[in-house]
N, C-alpha and C positions, 0 to 999 in steps of 0.2 A: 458466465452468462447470467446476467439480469432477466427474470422470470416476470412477464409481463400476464398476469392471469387473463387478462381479458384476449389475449390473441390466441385464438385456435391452434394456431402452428408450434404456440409453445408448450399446451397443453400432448402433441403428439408427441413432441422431445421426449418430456418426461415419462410418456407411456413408453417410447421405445426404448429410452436408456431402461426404466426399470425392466423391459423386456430383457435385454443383452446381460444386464447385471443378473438376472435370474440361471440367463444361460449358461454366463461366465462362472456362476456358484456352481454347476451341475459340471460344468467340464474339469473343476479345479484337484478332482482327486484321480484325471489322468494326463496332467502334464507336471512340465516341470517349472519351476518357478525363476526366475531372472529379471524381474522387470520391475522398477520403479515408478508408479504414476503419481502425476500430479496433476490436482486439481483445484481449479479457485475459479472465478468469475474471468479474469484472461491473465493471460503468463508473466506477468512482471512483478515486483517486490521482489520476497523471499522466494516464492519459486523461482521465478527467474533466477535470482542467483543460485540456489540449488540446483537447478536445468544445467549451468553453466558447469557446476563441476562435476557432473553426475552424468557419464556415456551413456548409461543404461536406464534413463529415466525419461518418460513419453508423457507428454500434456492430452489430455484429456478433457473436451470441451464438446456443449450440446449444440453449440452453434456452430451450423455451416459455412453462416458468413466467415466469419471467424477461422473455422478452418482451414480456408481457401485462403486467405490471408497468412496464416503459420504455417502452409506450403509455399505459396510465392517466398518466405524468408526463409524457405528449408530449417526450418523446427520438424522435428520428431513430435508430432502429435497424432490424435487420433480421435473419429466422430464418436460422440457416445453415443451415437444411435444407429451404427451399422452392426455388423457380425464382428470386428474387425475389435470391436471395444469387448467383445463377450469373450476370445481369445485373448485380449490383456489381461482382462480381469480375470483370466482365469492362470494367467502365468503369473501373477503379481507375486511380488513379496511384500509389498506394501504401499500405502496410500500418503502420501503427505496433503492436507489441504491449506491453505489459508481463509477458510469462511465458514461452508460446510459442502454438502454432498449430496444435494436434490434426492434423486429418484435411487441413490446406493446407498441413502441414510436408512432407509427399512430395513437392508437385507443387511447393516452392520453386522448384529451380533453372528450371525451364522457364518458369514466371511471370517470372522478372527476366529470361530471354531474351527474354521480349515486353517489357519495360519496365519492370516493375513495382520500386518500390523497398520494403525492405524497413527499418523502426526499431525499435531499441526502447529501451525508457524502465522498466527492472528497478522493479519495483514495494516494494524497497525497499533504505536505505542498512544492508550485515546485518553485526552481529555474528559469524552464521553464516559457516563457511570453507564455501570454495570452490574449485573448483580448474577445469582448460580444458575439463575433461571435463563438468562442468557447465553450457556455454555452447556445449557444440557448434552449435545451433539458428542461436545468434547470432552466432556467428562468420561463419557465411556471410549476414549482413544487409548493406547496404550501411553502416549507421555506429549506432553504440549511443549516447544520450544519457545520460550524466553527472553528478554533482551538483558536482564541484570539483576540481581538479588532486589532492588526494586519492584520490578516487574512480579518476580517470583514472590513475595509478599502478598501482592496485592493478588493475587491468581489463589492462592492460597485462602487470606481470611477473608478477602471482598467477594471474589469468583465462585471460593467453595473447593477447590482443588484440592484431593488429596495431595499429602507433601511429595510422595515419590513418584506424583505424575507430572511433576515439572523440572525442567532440567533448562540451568542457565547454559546458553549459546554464544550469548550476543546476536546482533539484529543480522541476517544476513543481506539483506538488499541495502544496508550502509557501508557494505567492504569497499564498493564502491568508490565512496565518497571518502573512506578513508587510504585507499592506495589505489587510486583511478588508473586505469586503466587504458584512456583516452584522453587527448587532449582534448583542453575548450576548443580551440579553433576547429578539430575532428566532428568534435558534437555538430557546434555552430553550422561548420558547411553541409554534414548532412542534415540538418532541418532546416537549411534554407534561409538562414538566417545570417546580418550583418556580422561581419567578421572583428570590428569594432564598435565602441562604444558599452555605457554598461547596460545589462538587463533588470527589470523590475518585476518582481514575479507578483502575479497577485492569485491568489490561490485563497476561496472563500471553501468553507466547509458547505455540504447541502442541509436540506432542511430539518435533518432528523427529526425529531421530536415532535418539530412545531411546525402546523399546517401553514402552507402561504409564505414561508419565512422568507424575507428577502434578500438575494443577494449580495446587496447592494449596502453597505452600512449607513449609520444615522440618516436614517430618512429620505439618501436620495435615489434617485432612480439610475440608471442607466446609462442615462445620456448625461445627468449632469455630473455623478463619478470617474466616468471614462474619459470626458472629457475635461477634465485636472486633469489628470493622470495622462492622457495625450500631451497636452500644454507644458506639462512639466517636461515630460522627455523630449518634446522638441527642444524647445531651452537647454538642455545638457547632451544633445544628441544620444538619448539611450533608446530603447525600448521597453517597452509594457507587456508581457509575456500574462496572460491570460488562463489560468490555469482552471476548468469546472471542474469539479466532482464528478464521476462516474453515473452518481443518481440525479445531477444538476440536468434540470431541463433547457437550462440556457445554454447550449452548444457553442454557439459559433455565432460570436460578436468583432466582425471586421471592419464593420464601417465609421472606425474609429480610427486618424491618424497614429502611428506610431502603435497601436494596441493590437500585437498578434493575437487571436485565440489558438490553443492548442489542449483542449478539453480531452479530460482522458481517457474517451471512448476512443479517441483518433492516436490519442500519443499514450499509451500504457506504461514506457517509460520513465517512470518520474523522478529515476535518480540521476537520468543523464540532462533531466531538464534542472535537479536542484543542482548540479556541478556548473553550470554554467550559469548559473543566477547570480548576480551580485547582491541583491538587496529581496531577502524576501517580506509580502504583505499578507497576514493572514489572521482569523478569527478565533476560531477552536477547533481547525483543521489539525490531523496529526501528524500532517507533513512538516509540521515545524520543528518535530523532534527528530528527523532525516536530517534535515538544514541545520540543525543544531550542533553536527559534529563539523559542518563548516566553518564555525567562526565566526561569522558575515553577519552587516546589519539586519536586524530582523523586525517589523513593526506587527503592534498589534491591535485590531482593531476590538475599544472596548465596547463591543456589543453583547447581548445577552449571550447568554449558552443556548443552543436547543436542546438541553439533556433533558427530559421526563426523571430519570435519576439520578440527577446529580450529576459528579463530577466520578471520576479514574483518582487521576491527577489533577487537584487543582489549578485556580487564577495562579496560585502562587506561583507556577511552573511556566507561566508566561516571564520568558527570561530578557527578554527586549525591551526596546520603547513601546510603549502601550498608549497610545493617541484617541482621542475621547470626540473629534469630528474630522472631519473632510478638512480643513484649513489647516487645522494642528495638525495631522499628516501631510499635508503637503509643503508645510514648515520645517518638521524633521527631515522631511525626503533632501529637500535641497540642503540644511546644513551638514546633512550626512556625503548626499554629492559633490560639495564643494569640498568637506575635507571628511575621512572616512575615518579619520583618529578619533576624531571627537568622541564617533559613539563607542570605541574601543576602551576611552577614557571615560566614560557615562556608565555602562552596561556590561563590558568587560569582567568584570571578576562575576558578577552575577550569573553570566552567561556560564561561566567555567564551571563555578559552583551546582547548576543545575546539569550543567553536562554527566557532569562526575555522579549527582545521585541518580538518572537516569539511567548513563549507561555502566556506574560502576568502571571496573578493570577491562569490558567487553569490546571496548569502540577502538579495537584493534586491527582490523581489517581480516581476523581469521575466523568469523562466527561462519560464515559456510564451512570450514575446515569441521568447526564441532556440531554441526546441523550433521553431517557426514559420520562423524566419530559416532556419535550418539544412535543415528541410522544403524552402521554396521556392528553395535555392543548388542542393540535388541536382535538383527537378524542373526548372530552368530548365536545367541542364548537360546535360540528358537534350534539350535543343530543338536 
């Protein structure tokens, strides 16, 4: 859940969960322990796929809305502001997060004094810089999951990360995309979507850094980017899949032919929307390193960064065509639609080459298997 300081109601959240988390600390040295919670802003990425293999593991969320929504799909979850989360927390074995932990971030340290172990699995591989001061949360976790000796490096002398608090995994919300699970046609019909033709994902990062940032690249606004981008998929009969940011305030732009929005407040799912994407468009988002074990055309728009710090990983990690306005993107798009070798022949060995230092030996579809291994080495050391 996104924490909106100015609304009343969010401010009660956070009083109630730290109420239940208090509770759940006082009841923990009379029951027994069994239970895996996960927690992050809503259930997809890495939880998600840890959810998927993990029976014994319950999502944990301050939003109601929210909840009522992970009941209607029969998810195992639970409000963090009823009784109901003070009884989990208090049977946990441990907490995995991908972000951090609002109102359970106070009472960390005296939770791992009872037992409790704490994960996390960064809900993405970022372009964005970083620095230790960034990671304070998870610095006192007991070990943070990883996607490649890569990764681990950079968590290390960039982050600040003692050596023995990180352990390579591999990503796990890309097992996914490495041994799917569903077909396209499955995805496609359940979202409602043409069963032919290709898709065009455009997926801008939000504003981080820099106030007012727009959307939209080089300079144009809304209606005259979407609409190329309509024009073109009529012409090739594809679609324009519209993907916002979680913190993007632009929702829901349908009044564009051929341009679905599915912003990811609405679709959390974002690896069943990169499996079915043919072509993805994006800036310094870090969904590009998801789509990156795909193969597939990828462009990228050369606009500024919004980092305040820099870069993670740098431009250099931009493995794609990299297009510098609106018309030069709309030029690759159609040479790439007309014939899809080209940019295999352009961009290909590039693409491999960043694959490899990225994901290393990892993008083998079993990093939930070692998210799990790794799980049960710390709880069994704790017997």
């Amino acid at each position: 859940m996104k924490i909106n300081k100015r609304r009343p109601s969010h401010w009660f959240y956070l009083f109630a969960f730290a109420t239940q988390s208090v509770i759940g600390l006082l009841l923990r040295r009379f029951t027994s322990k069994s239970v895996i919670l996960l927690y992050g802003h809503k259930l997809n990425g890495n939880l998600l796929a840890i959810y998927r293999e993990c029976p014994n593991a319950v999502f944990l969320s301050m939003d109601p809305a929210y909840c009522r929504q992970l009941k209607r799909q029969g998810i195992r979850y639970q409000w963090a502001c009823s009784f109901g989360a003070s009884s989990l927390l208090a049977r946990a074995q441990a907490v995995i997060s991908d972000h951090g932990l609002h109102s359970l971030e106070v009472l960390l340290p005296a939770y791992r004094r009872t037992g409790l172990k704490f994960f996390d699995v960064w809900h993405g591989i970022p372009y964005k810089g970083f620095d230790a001061d960034d990671f304070r949360l998870q610095h006192r976790y007991d070990e943070t999951w990883v996607a490649s000796p890569l990764s681990r490096q950079l968590y290390i002398e960039r982050f600040g990360f003692a050596d023995d608090k990180i352990a390579v995994t591999g990503y796990a919300r890309t097992d996914i995309l490495v041994r799917p699970q569903r077909s396209n046609i499955e995805i496609r019909q359940e979202m409602g979507l043409p069963l032919a033709g290709s898709l065009i994902l455009f997926a801008p990062t939000w504003a981080q850094d820099e106030h007012g940032r727009n959307l939209f690249p080089f300079g144009h606004n809304e209606q005259e980017f979407l609409s190329e981008l309509s024009r073109l998929a009529h012409k090739y009969e594809a679609r324009i899949l519209l993907r916002t940011h979680l913190n993007s305030s632009a929702e829901d732009m349908t009044s564009h032919p051929n341009v679905l929005s599915l912003p990811s407040s609405q679709w959390p799912d974002t690896e069943s929307i990169l499996q079915i994407s043919d072509i993805l468009i994006c800036d310094w988002s870090s969904i590009s390193f998801d789509y990156l074990l795909l193969d597939r055309p990828t462009f990228f728009l050369d606009v500024p960064a919004p980092f305040r710090k820099g870069f993670s990983l740098g431009p250099e990690y931009r493995f794609g065509c990299i297009v510098t306005s609106l018309s030069e993107l709309i030029t690759q798009l159609e040479s790439t639609l007309k014939a899809s070798i080209s940019y295999q022949e352009k961009y290909g060995e590039n693409h491999r080459f960043i694959r490899k230092k990225v994901y290393g030996d990892y993008a083998d579809g079993l990093a939930t298997q070692r998210c799990l291994e790794r799980l049960e080495h710390h709880l069994e050391a704790k017997l």
